[in-house]
C-alpha positions in Angstrom: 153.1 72.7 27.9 151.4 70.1 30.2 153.7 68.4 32.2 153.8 65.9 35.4 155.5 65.1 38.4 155.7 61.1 39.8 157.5 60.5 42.9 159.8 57.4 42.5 161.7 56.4 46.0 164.3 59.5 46.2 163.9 60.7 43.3 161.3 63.4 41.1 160.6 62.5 37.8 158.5 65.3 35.8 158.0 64.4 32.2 157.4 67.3 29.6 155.9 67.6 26.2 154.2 70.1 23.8 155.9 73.4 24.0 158.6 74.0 26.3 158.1 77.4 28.4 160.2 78.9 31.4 156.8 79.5 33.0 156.0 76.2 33.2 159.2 74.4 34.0 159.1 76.9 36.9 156.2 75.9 38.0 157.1 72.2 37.8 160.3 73.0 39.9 158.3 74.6 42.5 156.1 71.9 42.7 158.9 69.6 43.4 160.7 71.8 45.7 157.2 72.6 47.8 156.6 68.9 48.5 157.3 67.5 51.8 159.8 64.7 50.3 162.1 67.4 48.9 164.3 66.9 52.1 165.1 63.5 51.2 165.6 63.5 47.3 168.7 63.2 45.6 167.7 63.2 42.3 165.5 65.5 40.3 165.0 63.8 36.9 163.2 66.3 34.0 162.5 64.4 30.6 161.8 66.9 27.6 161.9 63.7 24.9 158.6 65.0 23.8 159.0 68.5 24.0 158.1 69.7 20.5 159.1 73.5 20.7 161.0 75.4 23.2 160.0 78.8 24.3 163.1 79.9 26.5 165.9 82.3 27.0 169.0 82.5 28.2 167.7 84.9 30.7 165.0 82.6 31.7 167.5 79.9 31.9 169.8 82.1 34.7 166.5 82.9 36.5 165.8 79.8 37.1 169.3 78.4 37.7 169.6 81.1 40.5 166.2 80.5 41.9 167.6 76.9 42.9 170.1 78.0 45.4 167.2 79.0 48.1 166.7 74.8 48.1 170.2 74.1 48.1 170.2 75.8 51.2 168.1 73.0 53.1 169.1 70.5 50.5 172.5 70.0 48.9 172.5 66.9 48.1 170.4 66.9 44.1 171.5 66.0 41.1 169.5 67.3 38.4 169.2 65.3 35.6 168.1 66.2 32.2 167.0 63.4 29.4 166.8 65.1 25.9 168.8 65.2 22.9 167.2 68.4 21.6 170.2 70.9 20.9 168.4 74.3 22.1 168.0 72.5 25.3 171.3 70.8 26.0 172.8 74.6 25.0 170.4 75.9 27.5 171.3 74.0 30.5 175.1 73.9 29.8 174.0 78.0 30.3 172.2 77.1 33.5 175.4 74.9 35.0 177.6 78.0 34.9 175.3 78.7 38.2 173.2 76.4 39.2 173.5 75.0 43.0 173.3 71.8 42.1 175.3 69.3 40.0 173.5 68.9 36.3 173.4 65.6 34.0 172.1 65.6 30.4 171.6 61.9 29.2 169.8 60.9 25.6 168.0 58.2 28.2 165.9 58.0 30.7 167.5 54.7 31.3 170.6 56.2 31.4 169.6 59.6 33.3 168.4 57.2 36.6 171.1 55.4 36.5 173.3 58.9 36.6 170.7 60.1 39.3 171.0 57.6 41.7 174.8 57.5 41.9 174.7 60.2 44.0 176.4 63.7 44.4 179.7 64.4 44.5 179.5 68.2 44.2 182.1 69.4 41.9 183.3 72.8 41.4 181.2 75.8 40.2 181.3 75.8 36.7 182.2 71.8 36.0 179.3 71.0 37.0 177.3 69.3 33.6 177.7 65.9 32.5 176.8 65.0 29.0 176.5 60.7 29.1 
């Protein structure tokens, strides 16, 4: 799955496509989360609209969820924000917002994902933490 990461203002967009794999999305988090300008986003914006097949599990999905709570440390203040309207993945990252650090949006958009994104955090509960728009 090739995949790439632009920095816009506050905010990481990383768009996806070709197969889907918790490897790779890993690696695109890490990327995100190694770069000096992590300390000041607020929003972290993946787009899997052309994402044609998607190799991951629900165990991948809590790996990866829990991985995100060593950034949370030194940056609370994320929204993740997911633009897709594939079911598999909106199923997946309502499994992810049971214990994720971070508050999670899934929009049908981009449009609608930044404008989610940039709102803001308002850090809700643990486990009422994903927005479908």
């Amino acid at each position: 799955m090739p995949y790439e990461v632009l920095w816009e203002g506050r905010c990481s967009y990383t768009r996806f496509w070709g197969e889907l794999s918790a490897q790779e999305y890993n690696q695109a988090q890490e990327v995100v989360f190694a770069d000096p300008r992590f300390d000041m986003l607020r929003c972290k914006i993946s787009d899997f609209l052309e994402v044609t097949s998607v190799f991951v599990t629900k165990e991948d999905v809590e790996y990866l969820a829990t991985y995100n709570h060593g950034p949370n440390l030194t940056n609370p203040n994320i929204r993740f924000v997911y633009v897709t309207t594939d079911a598999t993945i909106i199923a997946l990252i309502r499994h992810a917002a049971t214990l994720s650090a971070y508050e999670l949006g899934i929009f049908p958009t981009l449009k609608e994902a930044r404008s989610w994104g940039s709102e803001g955090t308002t850090n809700p509960p643990r486990g009422t933490r994903t927005w479908v728009g």
